[in-house]
Backbone as numpy.savetxt, mean C-alpha at the origin, in Angstrom:
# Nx Ny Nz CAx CAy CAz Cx Cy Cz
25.54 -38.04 -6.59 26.50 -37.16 -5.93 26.73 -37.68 -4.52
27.66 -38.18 -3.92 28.15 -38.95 -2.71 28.35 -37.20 -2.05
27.71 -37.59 -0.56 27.85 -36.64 0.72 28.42 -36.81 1.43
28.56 -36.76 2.59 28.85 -37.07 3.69 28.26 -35.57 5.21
28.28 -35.89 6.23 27.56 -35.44 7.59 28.74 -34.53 7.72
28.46 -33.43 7.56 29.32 -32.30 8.49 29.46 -31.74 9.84
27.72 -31.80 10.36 27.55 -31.90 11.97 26.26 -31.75 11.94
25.85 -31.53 13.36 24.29 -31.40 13.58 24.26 -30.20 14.77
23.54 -29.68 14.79 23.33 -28.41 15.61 21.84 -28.60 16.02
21.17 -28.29 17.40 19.96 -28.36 17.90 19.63 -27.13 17.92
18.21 -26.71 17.16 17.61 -25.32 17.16 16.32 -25.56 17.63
16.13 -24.43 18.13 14.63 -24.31 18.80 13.63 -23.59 17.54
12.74 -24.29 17.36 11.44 -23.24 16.30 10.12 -23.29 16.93
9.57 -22.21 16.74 8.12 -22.24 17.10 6.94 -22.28 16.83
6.25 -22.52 17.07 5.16 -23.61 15.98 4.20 -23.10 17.20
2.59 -23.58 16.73 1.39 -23.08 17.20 1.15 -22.90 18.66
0.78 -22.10 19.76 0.17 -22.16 20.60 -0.34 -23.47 20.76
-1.13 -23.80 22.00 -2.18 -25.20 22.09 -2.43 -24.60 23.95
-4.16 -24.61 24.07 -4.14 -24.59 25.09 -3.39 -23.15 26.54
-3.20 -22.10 25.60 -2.39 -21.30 25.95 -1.07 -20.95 25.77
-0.69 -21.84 25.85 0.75 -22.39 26.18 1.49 -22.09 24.48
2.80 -21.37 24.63 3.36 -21.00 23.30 4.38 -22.39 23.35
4.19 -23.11 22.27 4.77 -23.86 22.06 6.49 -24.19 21.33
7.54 -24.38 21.43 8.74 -24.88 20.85 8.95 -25.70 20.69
9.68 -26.23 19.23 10.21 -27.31 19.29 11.58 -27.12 19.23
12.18 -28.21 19.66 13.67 -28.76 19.73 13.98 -29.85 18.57
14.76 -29.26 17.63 15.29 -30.87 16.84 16.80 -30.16 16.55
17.25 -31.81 15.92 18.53 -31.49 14.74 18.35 -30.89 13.25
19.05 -30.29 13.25 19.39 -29.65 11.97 20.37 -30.20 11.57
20.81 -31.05 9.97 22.35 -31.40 9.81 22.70 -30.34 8.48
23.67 -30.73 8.97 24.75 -29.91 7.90 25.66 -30.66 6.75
25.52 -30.68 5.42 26.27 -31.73 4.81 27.14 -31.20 3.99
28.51 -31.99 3.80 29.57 -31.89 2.99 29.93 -32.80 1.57
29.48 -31.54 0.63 29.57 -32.13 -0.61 30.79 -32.52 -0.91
31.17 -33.77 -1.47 32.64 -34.30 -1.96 33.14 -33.51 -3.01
31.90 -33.48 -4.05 31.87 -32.57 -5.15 32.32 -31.16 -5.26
31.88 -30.29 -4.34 32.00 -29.27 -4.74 32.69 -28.70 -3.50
32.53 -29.43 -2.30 33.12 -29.26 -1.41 32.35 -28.04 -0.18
30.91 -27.36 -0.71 30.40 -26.90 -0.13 29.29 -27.25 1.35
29.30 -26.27 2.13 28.58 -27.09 3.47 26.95 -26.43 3.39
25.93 -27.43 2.88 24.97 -26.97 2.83 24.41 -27.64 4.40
23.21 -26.52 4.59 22.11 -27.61 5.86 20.85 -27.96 4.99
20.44 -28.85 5.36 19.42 -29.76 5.03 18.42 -28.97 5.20
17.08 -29.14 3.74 15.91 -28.12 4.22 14.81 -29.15 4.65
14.20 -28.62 5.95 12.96 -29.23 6.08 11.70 -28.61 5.70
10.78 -29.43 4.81 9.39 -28.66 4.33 9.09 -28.28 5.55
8.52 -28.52 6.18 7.76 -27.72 7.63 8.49 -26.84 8.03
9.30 -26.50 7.98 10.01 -24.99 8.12 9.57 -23.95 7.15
9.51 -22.22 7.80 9.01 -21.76 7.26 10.09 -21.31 6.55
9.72 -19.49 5.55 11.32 -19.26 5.35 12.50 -18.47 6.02
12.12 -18.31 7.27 12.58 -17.70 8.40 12.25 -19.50 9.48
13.99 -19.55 9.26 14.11 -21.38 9.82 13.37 -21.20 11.13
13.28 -20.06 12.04 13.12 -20.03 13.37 11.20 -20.47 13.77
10.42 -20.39 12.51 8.88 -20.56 13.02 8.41 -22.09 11.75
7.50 -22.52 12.23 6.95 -23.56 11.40 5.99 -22.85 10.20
5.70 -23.30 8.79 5.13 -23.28 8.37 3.52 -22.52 8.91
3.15 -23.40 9.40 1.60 -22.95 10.23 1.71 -22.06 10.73
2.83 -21.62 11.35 2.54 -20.67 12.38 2.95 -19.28 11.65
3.56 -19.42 10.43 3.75 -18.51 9.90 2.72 -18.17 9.06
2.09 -18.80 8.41 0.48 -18.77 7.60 -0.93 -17.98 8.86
-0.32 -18.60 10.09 -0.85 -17.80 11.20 -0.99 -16.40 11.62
0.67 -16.42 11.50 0.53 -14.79 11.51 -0.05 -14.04 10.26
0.19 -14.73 9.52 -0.45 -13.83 7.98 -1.69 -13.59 8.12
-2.40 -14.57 8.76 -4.02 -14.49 8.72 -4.35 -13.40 10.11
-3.67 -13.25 10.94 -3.79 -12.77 11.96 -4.11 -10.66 11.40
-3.05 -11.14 10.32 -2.14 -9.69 10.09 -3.25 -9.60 8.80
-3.82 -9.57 8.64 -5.51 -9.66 8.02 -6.95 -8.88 8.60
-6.54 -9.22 10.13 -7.49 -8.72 10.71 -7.05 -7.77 11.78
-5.59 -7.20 11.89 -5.10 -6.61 12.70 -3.58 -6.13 11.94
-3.09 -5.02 13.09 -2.14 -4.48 12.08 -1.13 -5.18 12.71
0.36 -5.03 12.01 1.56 -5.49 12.33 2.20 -5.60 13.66
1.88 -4.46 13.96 2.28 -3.88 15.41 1.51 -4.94 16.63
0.32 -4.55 16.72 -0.71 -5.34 17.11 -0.50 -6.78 17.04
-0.16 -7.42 16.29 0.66 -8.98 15.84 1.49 -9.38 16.67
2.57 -7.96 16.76 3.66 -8.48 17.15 3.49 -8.51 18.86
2.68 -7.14 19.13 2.67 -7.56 20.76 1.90 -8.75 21.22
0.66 -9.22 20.55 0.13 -10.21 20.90 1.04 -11.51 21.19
1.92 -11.50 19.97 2.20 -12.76 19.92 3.67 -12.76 20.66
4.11 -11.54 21.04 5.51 -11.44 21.70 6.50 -11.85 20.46
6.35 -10.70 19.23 7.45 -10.87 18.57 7.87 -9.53 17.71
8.86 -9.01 17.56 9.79 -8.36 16.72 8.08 -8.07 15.32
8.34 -6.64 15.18 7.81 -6.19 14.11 8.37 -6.65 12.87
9.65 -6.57 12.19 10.29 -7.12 11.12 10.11 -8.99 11.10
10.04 -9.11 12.06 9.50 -10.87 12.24 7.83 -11.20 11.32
7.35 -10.41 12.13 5.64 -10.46 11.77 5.67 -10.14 10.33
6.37 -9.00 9.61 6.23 -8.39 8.60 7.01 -9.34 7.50
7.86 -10.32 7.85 8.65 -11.17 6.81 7.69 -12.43 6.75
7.12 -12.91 8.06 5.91 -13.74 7.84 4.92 -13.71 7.23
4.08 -12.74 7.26 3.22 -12.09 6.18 3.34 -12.01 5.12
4.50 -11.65 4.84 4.78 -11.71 3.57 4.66 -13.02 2.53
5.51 -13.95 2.97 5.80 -15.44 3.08 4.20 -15.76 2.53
3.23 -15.80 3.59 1.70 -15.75 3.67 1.13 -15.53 2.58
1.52 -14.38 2.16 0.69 -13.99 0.91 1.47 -14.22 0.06
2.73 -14.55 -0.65 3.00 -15.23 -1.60 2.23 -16.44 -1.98
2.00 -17.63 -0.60 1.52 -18.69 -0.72 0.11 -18.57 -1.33
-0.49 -17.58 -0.85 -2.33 -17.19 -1.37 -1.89 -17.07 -2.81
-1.37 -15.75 -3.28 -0.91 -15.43 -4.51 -1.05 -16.70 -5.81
-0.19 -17.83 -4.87 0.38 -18.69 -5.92 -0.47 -19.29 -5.14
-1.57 -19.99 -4.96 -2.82 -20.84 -4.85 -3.86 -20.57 -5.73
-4.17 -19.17 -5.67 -5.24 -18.70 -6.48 -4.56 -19.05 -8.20
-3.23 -18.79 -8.31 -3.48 -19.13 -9.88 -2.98 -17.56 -10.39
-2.73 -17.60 -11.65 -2.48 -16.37 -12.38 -4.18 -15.95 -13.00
-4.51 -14.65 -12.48 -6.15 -14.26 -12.17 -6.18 -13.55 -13.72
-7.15 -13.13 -13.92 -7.62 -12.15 -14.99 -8.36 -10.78 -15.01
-8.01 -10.12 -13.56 -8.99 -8.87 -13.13 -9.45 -7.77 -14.52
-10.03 -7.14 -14.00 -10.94 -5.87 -14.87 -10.48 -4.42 -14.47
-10.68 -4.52 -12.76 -9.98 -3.68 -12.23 -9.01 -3.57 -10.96
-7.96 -3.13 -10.87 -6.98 -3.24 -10.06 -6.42 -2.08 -9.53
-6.04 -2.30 -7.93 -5.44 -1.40 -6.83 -4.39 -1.47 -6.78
-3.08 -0.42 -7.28 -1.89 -0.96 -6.92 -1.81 0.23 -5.69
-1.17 -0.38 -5.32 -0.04 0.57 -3.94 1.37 -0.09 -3.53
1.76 0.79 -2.38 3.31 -0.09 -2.12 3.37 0.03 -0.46
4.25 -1.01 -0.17 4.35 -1.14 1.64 5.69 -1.49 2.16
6.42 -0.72 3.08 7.62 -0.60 3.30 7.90 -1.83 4.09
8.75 -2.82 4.13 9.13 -3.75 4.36 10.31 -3.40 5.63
11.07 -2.01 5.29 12.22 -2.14 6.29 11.90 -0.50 6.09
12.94 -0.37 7.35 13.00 1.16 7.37 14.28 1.43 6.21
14.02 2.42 5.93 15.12 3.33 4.57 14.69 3.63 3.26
13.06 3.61 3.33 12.44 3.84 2.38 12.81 2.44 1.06
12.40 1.10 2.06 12.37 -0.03 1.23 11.02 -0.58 0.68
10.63 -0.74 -0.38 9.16 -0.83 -0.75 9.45 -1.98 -1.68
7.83 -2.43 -1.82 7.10 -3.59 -2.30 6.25 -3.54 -2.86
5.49 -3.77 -3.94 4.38 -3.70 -5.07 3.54 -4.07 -4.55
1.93 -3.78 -4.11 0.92 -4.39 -4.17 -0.18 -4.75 -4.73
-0.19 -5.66 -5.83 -1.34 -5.23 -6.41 -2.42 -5.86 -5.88
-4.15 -5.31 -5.81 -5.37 -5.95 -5.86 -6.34 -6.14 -6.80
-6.97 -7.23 -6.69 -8.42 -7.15 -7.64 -9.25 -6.30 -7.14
-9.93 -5.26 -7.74 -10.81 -4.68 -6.73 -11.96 -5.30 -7.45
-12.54 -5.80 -8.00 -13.90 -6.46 -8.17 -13.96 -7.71 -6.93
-13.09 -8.65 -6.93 -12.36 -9.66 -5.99 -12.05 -9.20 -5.02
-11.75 -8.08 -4.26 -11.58 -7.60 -3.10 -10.54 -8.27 -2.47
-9.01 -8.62 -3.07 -8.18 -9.15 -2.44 -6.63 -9.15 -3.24
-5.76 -9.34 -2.69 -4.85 -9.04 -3.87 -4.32 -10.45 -4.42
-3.94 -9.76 -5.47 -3.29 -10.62 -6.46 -1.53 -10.87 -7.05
-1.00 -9.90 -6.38 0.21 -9.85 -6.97 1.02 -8.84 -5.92
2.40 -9.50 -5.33 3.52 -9.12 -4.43 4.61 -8.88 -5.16
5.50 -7.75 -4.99 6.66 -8.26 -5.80 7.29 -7.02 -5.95
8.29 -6.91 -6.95 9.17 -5.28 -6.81 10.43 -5.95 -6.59
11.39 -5.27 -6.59 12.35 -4.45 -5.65 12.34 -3.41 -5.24
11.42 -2.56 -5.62 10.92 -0.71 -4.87 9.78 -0.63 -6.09
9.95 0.80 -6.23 8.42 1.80 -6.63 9.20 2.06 -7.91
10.03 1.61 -8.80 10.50 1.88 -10.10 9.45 1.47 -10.99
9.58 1.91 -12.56 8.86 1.31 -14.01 9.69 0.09 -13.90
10.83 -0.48 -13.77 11.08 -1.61 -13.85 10.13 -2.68 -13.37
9.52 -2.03 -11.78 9.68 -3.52 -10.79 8.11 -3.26 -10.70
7.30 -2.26 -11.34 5.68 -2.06 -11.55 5.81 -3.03 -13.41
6.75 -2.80 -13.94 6.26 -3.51 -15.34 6.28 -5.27 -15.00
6.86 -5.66 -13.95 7.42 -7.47 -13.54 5.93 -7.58 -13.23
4.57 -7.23 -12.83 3.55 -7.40 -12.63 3.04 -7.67 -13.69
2.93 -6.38 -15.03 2.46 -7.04 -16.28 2.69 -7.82 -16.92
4.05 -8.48 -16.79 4.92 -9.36 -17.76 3.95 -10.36 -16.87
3.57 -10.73 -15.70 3.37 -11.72 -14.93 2.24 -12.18 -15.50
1.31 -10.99 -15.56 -0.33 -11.42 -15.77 -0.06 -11.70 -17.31
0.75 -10.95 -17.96 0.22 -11.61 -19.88 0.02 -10.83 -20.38
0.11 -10.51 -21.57 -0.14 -9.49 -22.53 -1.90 -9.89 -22.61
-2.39 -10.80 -22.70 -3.99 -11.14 -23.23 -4.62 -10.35 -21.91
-4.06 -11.11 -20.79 -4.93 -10.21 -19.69 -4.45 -9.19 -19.13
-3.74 -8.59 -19.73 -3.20 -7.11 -19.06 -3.92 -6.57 -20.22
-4.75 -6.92 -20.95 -5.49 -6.18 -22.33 -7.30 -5.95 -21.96
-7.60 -6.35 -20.97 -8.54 -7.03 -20.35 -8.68 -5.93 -19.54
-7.78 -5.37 -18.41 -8.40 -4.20 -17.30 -8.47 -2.94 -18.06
-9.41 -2.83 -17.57 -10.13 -1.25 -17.73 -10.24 -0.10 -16.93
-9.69 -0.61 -15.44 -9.41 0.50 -14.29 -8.29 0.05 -13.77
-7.51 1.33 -13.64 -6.08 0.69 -12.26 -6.33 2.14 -12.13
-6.69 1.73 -10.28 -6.55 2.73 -9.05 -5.58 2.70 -8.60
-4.71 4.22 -8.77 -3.35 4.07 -7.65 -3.38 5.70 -6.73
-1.92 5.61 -6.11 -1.42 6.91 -5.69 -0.77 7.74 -6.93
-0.71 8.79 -6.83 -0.18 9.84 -7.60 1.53 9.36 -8.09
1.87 8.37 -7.83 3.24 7.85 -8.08 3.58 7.71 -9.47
4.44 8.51 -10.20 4.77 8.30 -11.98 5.00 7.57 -12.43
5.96 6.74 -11.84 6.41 5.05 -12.65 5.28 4.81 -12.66
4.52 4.70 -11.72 3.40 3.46 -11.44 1.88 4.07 -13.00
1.49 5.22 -12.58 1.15 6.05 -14.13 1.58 5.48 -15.85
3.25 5.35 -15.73 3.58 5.93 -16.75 3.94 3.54 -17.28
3.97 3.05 -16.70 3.54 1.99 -16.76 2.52 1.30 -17.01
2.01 1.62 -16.63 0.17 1.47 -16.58 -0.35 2.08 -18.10
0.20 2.65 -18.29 -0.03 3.45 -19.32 0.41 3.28 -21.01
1.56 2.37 -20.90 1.77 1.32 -21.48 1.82 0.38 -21.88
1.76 -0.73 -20.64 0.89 -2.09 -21.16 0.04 -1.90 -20.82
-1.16 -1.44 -19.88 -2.67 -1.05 -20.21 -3.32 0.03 -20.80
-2.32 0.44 -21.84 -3.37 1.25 -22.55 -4.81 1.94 -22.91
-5.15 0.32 -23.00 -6.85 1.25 -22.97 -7.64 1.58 -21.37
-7.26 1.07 -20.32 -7.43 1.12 -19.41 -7.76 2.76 -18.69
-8.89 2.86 -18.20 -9.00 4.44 -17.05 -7.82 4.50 -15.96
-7.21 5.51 -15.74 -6.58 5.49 -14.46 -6.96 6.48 -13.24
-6.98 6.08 -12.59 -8.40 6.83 -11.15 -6.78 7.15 -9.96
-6.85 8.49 -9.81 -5.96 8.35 -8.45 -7.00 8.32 -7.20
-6.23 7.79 -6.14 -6.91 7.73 -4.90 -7.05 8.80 -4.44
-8.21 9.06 -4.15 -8.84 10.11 -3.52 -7.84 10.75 -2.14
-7.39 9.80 -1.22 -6.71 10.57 -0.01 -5.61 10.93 -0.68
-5.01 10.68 -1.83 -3.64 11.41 -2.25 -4.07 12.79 -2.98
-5.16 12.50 -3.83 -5.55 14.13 -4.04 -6.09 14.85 -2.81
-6.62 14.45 -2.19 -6.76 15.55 -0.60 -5.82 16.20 -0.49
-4.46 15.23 -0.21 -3.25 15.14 1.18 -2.64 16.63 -0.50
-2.72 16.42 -1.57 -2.16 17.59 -2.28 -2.69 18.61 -2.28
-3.99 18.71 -2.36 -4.80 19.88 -2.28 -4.40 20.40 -0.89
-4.57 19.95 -0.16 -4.47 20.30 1.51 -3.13 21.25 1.27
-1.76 20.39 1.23 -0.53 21.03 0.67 -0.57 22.50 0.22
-1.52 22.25 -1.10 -1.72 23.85 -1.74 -2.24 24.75 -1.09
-3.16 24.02 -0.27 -3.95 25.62 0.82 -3.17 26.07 1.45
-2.31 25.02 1.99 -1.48 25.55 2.95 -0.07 26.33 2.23
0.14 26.10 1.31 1.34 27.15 0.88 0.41 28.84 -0.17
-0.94 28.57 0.18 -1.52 29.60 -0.69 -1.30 30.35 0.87
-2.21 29.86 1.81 -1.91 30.50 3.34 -0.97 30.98 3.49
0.75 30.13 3.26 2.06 31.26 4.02 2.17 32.18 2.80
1.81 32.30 1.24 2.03 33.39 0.37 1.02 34.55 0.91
-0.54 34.24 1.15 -1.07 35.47 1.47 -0.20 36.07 2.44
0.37 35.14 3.47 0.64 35.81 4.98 1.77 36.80 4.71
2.77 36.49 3.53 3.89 37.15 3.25 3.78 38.42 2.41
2.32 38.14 1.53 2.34 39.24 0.80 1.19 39.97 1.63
0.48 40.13 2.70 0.02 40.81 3.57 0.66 41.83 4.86
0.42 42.83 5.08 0.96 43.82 6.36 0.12 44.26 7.21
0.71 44.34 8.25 -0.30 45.24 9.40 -1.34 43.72 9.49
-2.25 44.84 9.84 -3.36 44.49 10.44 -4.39 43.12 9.54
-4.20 43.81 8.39 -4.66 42.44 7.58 -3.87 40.96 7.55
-2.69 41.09 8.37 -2.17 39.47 8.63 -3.15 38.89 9.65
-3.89 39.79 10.53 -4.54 39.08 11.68 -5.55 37.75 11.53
-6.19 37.93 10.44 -6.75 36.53 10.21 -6.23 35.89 9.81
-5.56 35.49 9.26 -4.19 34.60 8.63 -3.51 33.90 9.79
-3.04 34.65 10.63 -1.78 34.16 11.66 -2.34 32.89 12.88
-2.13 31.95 12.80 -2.27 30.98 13.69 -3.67 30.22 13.41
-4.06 30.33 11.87 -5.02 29.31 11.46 -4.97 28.40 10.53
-3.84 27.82 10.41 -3.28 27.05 9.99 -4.03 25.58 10.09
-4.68 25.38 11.41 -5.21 24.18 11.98 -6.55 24.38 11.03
-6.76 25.59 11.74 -8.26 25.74 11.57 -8.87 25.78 10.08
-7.88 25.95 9.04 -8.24 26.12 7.47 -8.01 24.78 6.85
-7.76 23.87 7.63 -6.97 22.66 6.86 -7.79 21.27 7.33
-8.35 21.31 8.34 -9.27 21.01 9.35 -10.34 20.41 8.79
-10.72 19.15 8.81 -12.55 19.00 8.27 -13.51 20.09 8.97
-14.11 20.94 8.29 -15.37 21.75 8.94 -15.99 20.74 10.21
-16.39 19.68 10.04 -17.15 19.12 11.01 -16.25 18.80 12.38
-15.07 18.58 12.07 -14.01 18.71 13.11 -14.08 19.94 14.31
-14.21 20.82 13.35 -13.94 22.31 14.03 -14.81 22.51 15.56
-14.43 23.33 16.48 -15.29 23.78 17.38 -16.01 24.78 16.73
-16.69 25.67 17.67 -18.03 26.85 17.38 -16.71 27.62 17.02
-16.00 27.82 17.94 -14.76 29.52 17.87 -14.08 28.82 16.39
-13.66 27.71 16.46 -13.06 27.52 15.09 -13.89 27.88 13.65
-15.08 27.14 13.74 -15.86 27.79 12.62 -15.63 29.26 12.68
-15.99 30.08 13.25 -16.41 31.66 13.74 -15.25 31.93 12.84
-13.77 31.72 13.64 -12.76 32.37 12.83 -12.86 31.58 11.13
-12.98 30.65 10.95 -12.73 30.30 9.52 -13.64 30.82 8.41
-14.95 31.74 9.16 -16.12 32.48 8.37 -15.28 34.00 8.51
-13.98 34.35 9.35 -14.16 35.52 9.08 -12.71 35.83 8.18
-11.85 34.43 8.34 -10.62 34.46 7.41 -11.25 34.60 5.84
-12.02 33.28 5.73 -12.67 33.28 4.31 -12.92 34.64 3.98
-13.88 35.52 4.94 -14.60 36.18 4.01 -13.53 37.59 3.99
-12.51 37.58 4.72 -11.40 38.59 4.74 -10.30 38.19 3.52
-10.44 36.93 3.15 -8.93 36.68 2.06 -10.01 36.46 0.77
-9.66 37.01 -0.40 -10.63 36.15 -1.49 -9.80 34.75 -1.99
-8.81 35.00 -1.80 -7.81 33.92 -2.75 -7.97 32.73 -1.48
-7.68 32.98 -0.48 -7.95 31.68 0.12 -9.49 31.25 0.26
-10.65 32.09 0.49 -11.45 31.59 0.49 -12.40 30.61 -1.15
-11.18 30.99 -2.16 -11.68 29.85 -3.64 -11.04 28.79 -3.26
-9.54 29.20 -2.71 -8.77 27.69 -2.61 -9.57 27.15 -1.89
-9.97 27.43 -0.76 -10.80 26.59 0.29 -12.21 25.87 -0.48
-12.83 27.15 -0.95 -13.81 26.41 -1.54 -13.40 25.01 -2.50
-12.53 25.42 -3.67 -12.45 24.14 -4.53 -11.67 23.14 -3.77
-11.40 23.28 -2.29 -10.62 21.86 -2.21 -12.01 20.99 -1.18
-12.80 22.13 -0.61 -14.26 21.86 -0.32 -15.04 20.76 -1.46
-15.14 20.97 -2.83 -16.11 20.73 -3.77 -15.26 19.41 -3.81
-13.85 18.98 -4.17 -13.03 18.36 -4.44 -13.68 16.45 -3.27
-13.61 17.76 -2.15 -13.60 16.36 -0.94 -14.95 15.87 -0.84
-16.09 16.54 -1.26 -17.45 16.08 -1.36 -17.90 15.36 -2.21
-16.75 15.61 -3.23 -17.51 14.75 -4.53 -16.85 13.55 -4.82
-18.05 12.79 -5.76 -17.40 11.33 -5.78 -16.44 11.13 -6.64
-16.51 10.14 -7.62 -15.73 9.56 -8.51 -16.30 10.59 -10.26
-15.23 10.78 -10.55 -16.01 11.77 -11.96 -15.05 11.20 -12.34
-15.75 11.57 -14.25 -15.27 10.90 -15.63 -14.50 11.74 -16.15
-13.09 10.65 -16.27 -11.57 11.62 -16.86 -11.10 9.98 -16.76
-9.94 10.43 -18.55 -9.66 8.79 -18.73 -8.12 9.44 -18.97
-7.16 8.67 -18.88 -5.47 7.97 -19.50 -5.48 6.99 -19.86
-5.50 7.23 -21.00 -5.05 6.40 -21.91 -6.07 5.78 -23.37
-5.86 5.08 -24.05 -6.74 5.24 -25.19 -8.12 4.24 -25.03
-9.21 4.34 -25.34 -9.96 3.52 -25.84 -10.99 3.19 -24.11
-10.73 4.22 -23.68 -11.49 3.96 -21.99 -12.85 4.33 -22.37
-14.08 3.64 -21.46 -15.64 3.90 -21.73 -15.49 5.38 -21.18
-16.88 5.61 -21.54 -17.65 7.19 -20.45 -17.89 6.67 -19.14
-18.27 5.48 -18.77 -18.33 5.39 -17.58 -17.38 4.74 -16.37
-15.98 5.19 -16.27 -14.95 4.85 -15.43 -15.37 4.78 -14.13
-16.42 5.19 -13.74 -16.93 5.08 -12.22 -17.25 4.01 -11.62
-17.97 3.57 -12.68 -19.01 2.32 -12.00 -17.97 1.23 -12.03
-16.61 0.80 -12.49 -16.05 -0.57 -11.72 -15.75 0.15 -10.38
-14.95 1.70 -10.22 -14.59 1.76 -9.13 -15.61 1.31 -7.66
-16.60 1.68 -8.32 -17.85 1.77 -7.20 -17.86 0.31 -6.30
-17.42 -0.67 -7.11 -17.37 -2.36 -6.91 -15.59 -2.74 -6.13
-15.01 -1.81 -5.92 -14.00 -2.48 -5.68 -13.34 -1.95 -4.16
-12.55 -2.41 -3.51 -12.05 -2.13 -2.29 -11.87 -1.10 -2.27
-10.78 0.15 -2.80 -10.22 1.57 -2.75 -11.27 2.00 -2.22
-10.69 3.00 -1.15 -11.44 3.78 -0.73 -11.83 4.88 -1.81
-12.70 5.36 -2.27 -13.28 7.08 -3.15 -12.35 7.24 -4.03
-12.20 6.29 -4.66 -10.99 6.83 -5.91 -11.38 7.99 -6.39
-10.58 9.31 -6.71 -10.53 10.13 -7.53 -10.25 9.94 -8.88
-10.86 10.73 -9.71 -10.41 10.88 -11.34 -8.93 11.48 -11.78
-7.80 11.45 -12.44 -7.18 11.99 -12.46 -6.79 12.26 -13.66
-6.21 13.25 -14.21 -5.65 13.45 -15.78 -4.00 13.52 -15.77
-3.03 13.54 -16.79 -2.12 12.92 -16.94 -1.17 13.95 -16.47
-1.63 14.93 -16.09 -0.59 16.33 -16.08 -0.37 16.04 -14.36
């Protein structure tokens, strides 16, 4: 296919620190004109990352950075744009992804992480025996773009896990639930909190509505104080939350069972067919924080 030079343009990219000092480089970039097709492509250089403006390294940099610190944190250090840091990272862990190889886990963490503001999301999956992830990808939180993970790993080893820890999210359930069949499914413990919590608090504004007079008085403005870790509380906060309890019966069960709920560990409850009695013990081995048990309803 005969070319020819369309022009050259000088861009600045930035590449590693050394010595303090934030480093730039200066080169040409050309631009070429196909005879053929008549289109103006620019020339790719490997050492470019995929954001032309940083090098390779320095983008594997930030990834590793963004490992041991959050995004934000990244970006002021390094004097750059949050959506910068967050497209680098990304980049980053594709490259890990596809180094390690197509894996064979037992048990796995999915979750999702917003990439842009407007409620734009991304698949994450982890090994939790491996303590690291294994799989990026999506176009959002659909059964479509959670099933592009199983197609990835294989029917042989998507036959293979026996736990996937997630959030309370349905696609992600009702997927899982399909090509891993025999597999336990464990929701994460802070998403059953953050619901339970929810329920106290709408059991709270029903007592308050179906209460009059004088019996709203424990009710009204403890909102903090009922929702609150006990150990959080001050002395006056406890005081009032011993005398709401023992004044409401209905809130003081809700309270209790969302009490028993947050103390306890991992208990045995399976989705889907052919799961052991003991679904606990991979969780116990893997990153998630306290996975909860969950049932399908």
């Amino acid at each position: 296919m005969q070319t020819g030079w369309y022009d050259r343009r000088e861009r600045r990219v930035r590449d590693l620190s050394s010595a303090g000092f934030r480093i730039v480089l200066e080169l040409e970039v050309r631009r070429v004109a196909c005879r053929t097709c008549g289109a103006v492509k620019r020339e790719r250089l490997d050492f470019l990352a995929d954001n032309p403006r940083f090098t390779k390294r320095f983008a594997f940099y930030v990834g590793r950075r963004c490992r041991q610190a959050s995004i934000r944190d990244v970006a002021t250090e390094l004097k750059l744009d949050w959506d910068t840091v967050k497209t680098l990272e990304m980049q980053y862990m594709r490259a890990q992804i596809e180094r390690a190889g197509v894996p064979g886990p037992t048990a796995i963490g999915i979750d999702e992480i917003s990439i842009r503001k407007g409620h734009s999301y991304r698949i994450v999956v982890s090994d939790l025996i491996r303590k690291r992830p294994i799989w990026f990808g999506g176009e959002d939180r659909s059964e479509a773009s959670m099933a592009q993970f199983y197609a990835w790993l294989g029917l042989r080893k998507s036959g293979k896990i026996k736990l996937v820890v997630m959030d309370m999210w349905k696609p992600f359930r009702t997927v899982a639930k399909d090509k891993a069949p025999q597999a336990a499914i464990l929701f994460d413990k802070f998403h059953i909190m953050r619901h339970l919590g929810e329920a106290l608090d709408k059991i709270r504004k029903a007592e308050y509505a179906r209460l009059r007079g004088k019996d709203r008085r424990f009710i009204k403005g403890q909102k903090y104080t009922l929702l609150s870790r006990h150990e959080n509380l001050t002395l006056d906060g406890k005081r009032s939350l011993e005398l709401l309890l023992a004044a409401n019966k209905r809130l003081n069960t809700a309270y209790l069972l969302r009490s028993l709920s947050a103390s306890s560990g991992t208990t045995d409850a399976r989705v889907g067919r052919g799961a052991s009695s003991t679904t606990g013990a991979p969780a116990s081995n893997g990153s998630a924080s306290n996975p909860t048990s969950a049932s399908p309803t």
